[in-house]
C-alpha positions as CSV (number, residue, x, y, z in Angstrom):
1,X,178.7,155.5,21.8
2,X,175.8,154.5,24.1
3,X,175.9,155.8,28.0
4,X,177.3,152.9,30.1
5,X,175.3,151.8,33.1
6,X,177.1,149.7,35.3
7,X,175.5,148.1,38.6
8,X,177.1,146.4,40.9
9,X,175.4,143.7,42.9
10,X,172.6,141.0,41.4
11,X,169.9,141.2,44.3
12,X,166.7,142.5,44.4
13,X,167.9,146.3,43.7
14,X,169.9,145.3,41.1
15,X,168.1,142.8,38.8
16,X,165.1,145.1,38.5
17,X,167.0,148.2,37.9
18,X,168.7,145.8,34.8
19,X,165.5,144.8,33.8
20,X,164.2,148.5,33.2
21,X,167.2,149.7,31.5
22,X,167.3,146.5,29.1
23,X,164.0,147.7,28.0
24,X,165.7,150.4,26.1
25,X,167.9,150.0,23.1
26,X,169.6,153.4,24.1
27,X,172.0,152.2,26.8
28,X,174.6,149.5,27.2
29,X,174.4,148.0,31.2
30,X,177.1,146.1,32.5
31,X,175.5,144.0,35.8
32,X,178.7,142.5,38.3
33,X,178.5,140.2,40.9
34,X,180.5,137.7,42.5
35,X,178.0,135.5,42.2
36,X,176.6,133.9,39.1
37,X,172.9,133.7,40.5
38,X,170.0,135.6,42.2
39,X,169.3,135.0,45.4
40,X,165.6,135.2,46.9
41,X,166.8,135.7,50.3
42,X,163.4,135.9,52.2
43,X,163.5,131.8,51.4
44,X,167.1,130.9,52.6
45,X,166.1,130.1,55.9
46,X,164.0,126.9,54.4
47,X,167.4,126.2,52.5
48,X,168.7,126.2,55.6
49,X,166.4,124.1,57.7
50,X,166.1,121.0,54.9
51,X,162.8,122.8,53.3
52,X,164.2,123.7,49.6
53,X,167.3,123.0,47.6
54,X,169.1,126.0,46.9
55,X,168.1,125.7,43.3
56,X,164.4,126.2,44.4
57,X,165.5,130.1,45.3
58,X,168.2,130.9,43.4
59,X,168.4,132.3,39.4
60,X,171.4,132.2,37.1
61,X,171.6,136.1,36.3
62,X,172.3,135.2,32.7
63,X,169.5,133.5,32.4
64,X,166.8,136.5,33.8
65,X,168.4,138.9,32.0
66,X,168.8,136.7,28.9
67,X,165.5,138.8,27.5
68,X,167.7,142.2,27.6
69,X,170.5,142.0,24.5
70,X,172.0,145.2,25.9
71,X,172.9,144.2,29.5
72,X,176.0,142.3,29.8
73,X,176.5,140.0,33.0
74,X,180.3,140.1,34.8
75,X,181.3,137.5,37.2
76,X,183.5,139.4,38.8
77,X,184.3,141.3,42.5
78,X,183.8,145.1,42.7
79,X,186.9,146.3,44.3
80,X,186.5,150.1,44.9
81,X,185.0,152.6,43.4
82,X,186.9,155.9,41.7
83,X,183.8,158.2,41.8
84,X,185.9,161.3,40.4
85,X,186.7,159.2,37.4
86,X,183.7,157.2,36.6
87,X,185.3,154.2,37.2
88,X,184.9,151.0,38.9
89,X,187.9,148.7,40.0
90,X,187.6,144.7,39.8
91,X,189.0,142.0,39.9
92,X,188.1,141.8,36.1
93,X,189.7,145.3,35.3
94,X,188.3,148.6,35.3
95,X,184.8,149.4,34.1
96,X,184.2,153.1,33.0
97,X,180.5,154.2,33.7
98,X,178.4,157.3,33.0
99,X,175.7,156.3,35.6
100,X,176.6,154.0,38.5
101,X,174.0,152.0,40.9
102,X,175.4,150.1,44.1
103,X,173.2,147.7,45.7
104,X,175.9,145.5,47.0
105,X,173.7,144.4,50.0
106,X,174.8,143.5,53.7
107,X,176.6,141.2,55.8
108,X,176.4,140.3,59.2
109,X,177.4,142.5,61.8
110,X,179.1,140.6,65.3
111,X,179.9,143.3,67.3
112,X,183.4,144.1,67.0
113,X,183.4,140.3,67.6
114,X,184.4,138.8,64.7
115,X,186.0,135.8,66.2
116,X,182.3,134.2,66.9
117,X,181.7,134.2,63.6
118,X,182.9,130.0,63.0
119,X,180.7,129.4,66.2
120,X,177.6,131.3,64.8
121,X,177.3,131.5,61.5
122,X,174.9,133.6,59.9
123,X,172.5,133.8,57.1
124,X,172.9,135.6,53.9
125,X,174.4,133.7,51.0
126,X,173.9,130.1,49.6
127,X,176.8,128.9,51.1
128,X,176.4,130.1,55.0
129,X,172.3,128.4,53.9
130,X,173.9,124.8,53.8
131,X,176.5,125.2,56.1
132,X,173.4,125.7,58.9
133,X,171.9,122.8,57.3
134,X,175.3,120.9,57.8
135,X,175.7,121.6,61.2
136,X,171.8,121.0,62.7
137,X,171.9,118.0,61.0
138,X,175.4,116.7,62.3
139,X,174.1,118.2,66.0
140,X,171.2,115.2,65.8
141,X,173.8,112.6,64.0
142,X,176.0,113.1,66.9
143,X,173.3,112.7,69.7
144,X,172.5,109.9,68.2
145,X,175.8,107.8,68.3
146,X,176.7,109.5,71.8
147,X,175.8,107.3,75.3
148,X,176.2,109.6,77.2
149,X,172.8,111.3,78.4
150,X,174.6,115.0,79.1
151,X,176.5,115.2,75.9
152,X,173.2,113.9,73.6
153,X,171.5,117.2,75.6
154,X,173.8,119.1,74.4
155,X,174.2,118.3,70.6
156,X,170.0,118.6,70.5
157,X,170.1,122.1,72.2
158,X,170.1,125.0,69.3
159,X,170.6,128.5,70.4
160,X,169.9,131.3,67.8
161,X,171.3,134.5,68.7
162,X,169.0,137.6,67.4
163,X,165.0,137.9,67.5
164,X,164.3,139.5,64.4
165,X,161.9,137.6,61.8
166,X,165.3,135.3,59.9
167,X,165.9,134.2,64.2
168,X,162.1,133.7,64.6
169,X,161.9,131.9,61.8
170,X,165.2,129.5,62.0
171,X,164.1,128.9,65.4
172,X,160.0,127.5,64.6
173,X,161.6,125.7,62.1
174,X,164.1,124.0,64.0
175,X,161.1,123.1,66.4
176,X,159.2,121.9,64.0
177,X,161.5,119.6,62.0
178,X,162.9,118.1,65.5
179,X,159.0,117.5,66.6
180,X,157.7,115.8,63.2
181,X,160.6,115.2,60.3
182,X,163.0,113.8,62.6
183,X,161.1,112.1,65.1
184,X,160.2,109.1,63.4
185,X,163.9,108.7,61.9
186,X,166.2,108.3,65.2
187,X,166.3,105.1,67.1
188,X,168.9,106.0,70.4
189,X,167.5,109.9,70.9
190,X,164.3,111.0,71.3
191,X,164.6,114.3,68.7
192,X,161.7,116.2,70.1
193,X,163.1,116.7,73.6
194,X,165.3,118.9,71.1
195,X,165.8,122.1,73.0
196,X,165.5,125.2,70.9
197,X,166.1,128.9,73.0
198,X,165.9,132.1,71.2
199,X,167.9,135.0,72.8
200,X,167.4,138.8,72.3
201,X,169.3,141.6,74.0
202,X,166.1,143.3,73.9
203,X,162.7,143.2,75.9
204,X,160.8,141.7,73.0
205,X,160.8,139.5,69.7
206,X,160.2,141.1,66.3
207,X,160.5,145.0,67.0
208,X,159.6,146.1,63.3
209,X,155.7,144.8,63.8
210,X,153.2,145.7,65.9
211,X,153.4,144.8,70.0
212,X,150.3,142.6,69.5
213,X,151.7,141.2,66.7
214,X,155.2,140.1,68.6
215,X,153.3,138.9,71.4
216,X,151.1,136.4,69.3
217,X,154.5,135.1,67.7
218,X,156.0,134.9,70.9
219,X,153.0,132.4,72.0
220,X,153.2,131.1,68.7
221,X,156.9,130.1,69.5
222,X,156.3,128.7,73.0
223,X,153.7,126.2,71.5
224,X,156.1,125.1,69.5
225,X,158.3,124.4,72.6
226,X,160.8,126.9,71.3
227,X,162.0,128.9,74.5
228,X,162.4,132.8,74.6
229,X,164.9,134.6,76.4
230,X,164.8,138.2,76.7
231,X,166.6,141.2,77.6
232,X,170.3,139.6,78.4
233,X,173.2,140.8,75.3
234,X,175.0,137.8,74.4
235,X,178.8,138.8,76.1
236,X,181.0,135.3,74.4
237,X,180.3,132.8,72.2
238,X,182.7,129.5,71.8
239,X,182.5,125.8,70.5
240,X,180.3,124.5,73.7
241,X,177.4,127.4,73.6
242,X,176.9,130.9,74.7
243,X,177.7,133.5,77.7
244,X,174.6,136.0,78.2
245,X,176.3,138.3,81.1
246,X,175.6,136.1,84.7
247,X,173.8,133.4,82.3
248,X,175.4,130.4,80.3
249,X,174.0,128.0,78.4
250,X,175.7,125.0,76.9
251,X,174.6,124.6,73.2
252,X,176.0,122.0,70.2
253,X,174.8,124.8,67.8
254,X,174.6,128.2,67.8
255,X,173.5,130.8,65.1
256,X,173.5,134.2,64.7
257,X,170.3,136.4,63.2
258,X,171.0,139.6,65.1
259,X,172.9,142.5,63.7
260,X,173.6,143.6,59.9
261,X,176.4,145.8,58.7
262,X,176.9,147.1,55.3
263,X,179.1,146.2,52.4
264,X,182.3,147.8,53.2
265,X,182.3,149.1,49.2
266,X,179.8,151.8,50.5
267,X,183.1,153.7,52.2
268,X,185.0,153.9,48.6
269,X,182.2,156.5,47.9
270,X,183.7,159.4,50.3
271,X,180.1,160.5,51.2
272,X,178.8,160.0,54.8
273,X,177.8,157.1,56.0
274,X,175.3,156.2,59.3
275,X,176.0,153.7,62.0
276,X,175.4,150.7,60.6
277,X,177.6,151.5,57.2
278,X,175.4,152.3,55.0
279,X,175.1,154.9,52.6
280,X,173.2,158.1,53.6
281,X,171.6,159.2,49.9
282,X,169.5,161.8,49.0
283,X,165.8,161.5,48.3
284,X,166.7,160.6,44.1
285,X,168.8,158.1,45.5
286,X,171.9,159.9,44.9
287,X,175.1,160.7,47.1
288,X,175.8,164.1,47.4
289,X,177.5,166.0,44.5
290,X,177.8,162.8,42.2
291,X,174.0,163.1,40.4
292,X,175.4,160.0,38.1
293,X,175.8,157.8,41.1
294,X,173.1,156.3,42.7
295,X,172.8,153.8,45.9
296,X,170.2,151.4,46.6
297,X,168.7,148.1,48.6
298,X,170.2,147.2,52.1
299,X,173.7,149.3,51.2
300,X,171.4,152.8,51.2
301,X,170.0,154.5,54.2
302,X,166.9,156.4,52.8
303,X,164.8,158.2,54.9
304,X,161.0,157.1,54.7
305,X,158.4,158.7,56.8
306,X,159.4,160.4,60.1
307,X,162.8,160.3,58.8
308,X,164.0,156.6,60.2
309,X,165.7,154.7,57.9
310,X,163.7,152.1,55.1
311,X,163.9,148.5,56.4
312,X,166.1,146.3,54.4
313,X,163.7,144.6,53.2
314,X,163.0,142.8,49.5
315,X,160.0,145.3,48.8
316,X,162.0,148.1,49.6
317,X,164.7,147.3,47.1
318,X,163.1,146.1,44.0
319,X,161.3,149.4,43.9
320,X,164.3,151.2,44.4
321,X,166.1,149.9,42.1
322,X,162.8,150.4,39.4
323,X,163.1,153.8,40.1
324,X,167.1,154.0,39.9
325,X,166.4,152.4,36.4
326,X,163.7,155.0,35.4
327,X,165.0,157.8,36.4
328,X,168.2,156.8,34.4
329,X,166.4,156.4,31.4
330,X,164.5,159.4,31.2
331,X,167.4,161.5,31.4
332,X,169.2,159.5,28.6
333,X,165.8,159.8,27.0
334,X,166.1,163.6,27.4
335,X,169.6,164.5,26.6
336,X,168.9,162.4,23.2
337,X,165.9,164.1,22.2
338,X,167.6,167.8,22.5
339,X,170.4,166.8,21.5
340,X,172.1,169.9,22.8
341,X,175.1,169.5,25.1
342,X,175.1,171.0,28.7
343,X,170.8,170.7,28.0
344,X,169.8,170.2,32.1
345,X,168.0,166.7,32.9
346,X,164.1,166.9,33.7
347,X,163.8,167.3,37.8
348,X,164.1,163.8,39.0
349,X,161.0,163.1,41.1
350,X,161.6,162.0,44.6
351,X,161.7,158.1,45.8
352,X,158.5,157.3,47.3
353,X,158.0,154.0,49.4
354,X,154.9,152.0,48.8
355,X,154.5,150.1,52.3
356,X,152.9,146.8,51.5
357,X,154.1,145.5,54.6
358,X,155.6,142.5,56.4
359,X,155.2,139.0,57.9
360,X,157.0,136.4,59.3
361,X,156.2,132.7,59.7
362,X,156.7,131.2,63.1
363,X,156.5,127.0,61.8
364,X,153.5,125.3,60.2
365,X,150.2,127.3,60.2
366,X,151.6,130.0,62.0
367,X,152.3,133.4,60.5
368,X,151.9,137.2,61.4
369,X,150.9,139.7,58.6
370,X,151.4,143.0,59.2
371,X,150.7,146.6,56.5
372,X,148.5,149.2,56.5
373,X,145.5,147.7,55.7
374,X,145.6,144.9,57.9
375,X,146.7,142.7,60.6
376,X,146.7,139.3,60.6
377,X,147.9,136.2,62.1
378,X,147.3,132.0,62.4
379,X,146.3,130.0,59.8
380,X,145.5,133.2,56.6
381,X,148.0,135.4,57.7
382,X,149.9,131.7,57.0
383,X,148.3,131.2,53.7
384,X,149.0,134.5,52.2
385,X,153.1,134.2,53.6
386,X,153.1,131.1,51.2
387,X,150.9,133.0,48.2
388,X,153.5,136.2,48.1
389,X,156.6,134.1,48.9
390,X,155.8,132.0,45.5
391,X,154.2,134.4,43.6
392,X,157.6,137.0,44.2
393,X,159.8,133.5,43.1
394,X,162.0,135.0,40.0
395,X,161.0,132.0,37.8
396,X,158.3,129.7,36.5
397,X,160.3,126.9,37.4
398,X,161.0,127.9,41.2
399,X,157.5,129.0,41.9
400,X,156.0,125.4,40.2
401,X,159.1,123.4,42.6
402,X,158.4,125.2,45.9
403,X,154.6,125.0,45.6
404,X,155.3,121.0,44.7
405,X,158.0,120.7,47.8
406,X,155.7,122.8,50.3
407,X,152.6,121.0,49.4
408,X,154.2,117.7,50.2
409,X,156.0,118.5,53.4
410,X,152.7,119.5,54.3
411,X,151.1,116.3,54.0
412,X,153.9,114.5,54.9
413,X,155.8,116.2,57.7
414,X,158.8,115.5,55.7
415,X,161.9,117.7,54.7
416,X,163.0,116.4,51.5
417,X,166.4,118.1,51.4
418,X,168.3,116.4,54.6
419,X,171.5,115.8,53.5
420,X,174.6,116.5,55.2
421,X,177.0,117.1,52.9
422,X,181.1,117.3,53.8
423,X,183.4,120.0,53.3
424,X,186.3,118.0,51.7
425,X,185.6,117.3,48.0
426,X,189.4,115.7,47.6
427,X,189.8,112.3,46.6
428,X,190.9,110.3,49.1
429,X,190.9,112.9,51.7
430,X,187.1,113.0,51.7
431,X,187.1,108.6,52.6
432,X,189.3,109.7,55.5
433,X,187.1,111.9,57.2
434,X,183.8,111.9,58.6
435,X,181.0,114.1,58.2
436,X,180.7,114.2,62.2
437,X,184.6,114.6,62.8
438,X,184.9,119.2,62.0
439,X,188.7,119.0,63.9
440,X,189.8,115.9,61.7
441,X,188.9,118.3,58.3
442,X,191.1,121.0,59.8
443,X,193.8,119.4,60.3
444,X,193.8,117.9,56.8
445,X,193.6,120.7,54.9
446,X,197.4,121.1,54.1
447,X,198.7,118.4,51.7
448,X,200.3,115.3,53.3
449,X,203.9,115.4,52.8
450,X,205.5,113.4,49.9
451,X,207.7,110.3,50.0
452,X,211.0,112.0,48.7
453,X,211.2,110.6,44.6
454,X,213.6,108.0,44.1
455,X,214.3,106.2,40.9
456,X,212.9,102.5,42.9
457,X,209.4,104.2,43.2
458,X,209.2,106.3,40.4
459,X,209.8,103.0,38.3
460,X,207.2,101.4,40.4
461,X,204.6,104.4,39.9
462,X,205.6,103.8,36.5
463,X,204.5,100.4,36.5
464,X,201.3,100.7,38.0
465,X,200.0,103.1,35.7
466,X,200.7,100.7,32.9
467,X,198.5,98.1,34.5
468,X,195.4,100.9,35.2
């Protein structure tokens, strides 16, 4: 019997520590997610904002891993893990392994709030993607039918919570698609007197780059019309907007790009874990006194140079999980080639980080590019942001469709993918509700009570379903 690999989570860590091992007819990998697709996160946000269909950034894992006979794919949910007994509990059943890699990714963290979560949704999945697309666009709908001056100012006033590169990023393009897609479309609002404030706790935007770097993207912002406040934690969030200590500001949307927190899986390991969840690993990549067991992507906290913590960022965990899938193989590679039980693996080499750096795009023309090399920003630094983001695209397909969509929203100024689409997919439940009416939805989502069955309508249900 081959060694079983199993990995649990599809991302970026994941699929290219699949794609090593399926090189190699001398192991059998077993790949679980919940989902059935790959997700090229560093794009969502233009999901998000009307820019791409979700099919533009997203994979079926079947299908890029279709090349590798001996990795199997397993929609399924990874429960727990038993590390003492090699095994992994699912919702599918119990999955023995002789090497393990979990690159389950993060979620968002709220603070030991997690009540503001269905005010301020945030951004990591498909589902929260279109969801933000739902309720920007519903925000301009609903201006748009209001007369009243106060409540169309606040339906077209966006708060995003968090100045990282996703909050810079949602925020110029909320800008931008109120100043250009949208203001040709409306007749009663005027959709670029949108207002569009991005708040921070901290004293400045985009603390992983360089100062002068944040600074130009902060300008870069404030063109834009976007406003920037600083320095005031966000203390309450509700259905009307935000509290920021002796501040309020009433908003018809609010969204949430600040803190991360890792999958809660990491704590079925039993091995230390670091403030934000994740799991502290050794420089292979392992936890401590489980060599077979290996962590990866946004769940691991790896210490790069000067001992901070990687980013969790794509680079960071495709390479991660390359090296995961390596270093697995060589040892299989080993223990078959002696063929001597009890014969010690090769010393695994240490996990070395090749910085290629990181950008951001702040709207149209407008980028920063930040690595070791170089620093750049405006117009190239926005030309090679579109370059990588298309060129790192897991398929033909996406990379030909977002090249296609981006050229012609260029010359254009149009967002092709503006549609709001409802929550209720009943029939007949769906004709009663509006797109615009959230409270209406909740309250219908129990069944209706039935008319108690009587033989008179029973005979007439009959009936009509003779004449159908």
């Amino acid at each position: 019997m081959l060694p079983h690999v199993v990995i649990i989570g599809g991302g970026f860590a994941g699929i290219n520590a699949a794609k090593v091992l399926g090189q190699s007819q001398a192991v059998d990998v077993t790949i679980v997610d919940q989902r059935n697709h790959h997700l090229f996160q560093p794009l969502l946000y233009q999901v998000a904002m009307a820019g791409l269909d979700p099919s533009d950034i997203a994979s079926p894992i079947r299908s890029m891993l279709r090349p590798y006979p001996r990795v199997r794919t397993l929609l399924a949910r990874a429960q727990s893990i038993d590390v003492p007994n090699r095994r992994v509990l699912s919702d599918a059943g119990p999955l023995e392994f002789d090497y393990l890699l979990v690159a389950c990714g993060a979620t968002h963290s709220y603070f030991g709030n997690p009540q503001w979560e269905q005010y301020a949704p945030g951004l990591k999945n498909l589902e929260q993607a279109t969801e933000i697309r739902r309720r920007v666009l519903v925000a301009f709908e609903k201006a748009e039918r209001s007369k009243d001056p106060a409540e169309q100012a606040h339906w077209m006033t966006f708060v995003i919570v968090g100045g990282g590169p996703t909050g810079v990023e949602l925020a110029g393009a909320i800008a931008e698609m109120a100043s250009f897609a949208l203001a040709r479309d409306f007749r009663a609002i005027d959709a670029t007197q949108a207002r569009v404030i991005l708040v921070d706790a901290v004293d400045r935007i985009l603390n992983q780059f360089d100062a002068n770097q944040a600074s130009w993207a902060h300008k870069a912002l404030n063109q834009l019309g976007v406003e920037v406040v600083l320095g005031k934690p966000v203390t309450a969030i509700d259905a009307r907007g935000i509290n920021m200590q002796d501040q309020r500001i009433d908003a018809g949307t609010v969204l949430w790009a600040a803190g991360v927190q890792a999958n809660r899986i990491g704590q079925s390991l039993g091995v230390p874990l670091d403030r934000a969840g994740r799991v502290v690993v050794g420089e292979d990549l392992s936890i401590p006194d489980h060599p077979n067991v290996f962590v990866a992507g946004d769940l691991a906290s790896v210490a790069g140079p000067g001992g901070r913590p990687l980013p969790g960022l794509a680079p960071v965990a495709m390479q991660e999980g390359r090296y995961v899938g390596k270093t697995i193989l060589a040892e299989i590679r080993h223990r078959q080639a002696t063929s001597a039980a009890g014969t010690e693996p090769p010393t695994r080499k240490p996990f070395q980080y090749w910085d290629k750096g990181q950008m951001a795009t702040i709207g149209r023309r407008r980028a920063i590019l930040q690595s070791r090399q170089a620093k750049l920003n405006g117009f190239i630094a926005w030309l090679a942001w579109l370059l990588i983001h298309i060129y790192y695209l897991s398929s033909f397909r996406n990379r030909v469709f977002v090249f296609l969509q981006w050229t012609w929203s260029y010359l254009t100024f149009s967002k092709g993918a503006r549609l709001i689409i409802g929550k209720e997919w009943r029939q007949g439940r769906a004709e009663l509700i509006s797109p615009l009416d959230d409270g209406l939805a909740e309250q219908l989502q129990s069944p209706p009570e039935r008319e108690p069955a009587t033989a008179a309508n029973r005979s007439a249900a009959a009936q009509s379903a003779t004449t159908r």
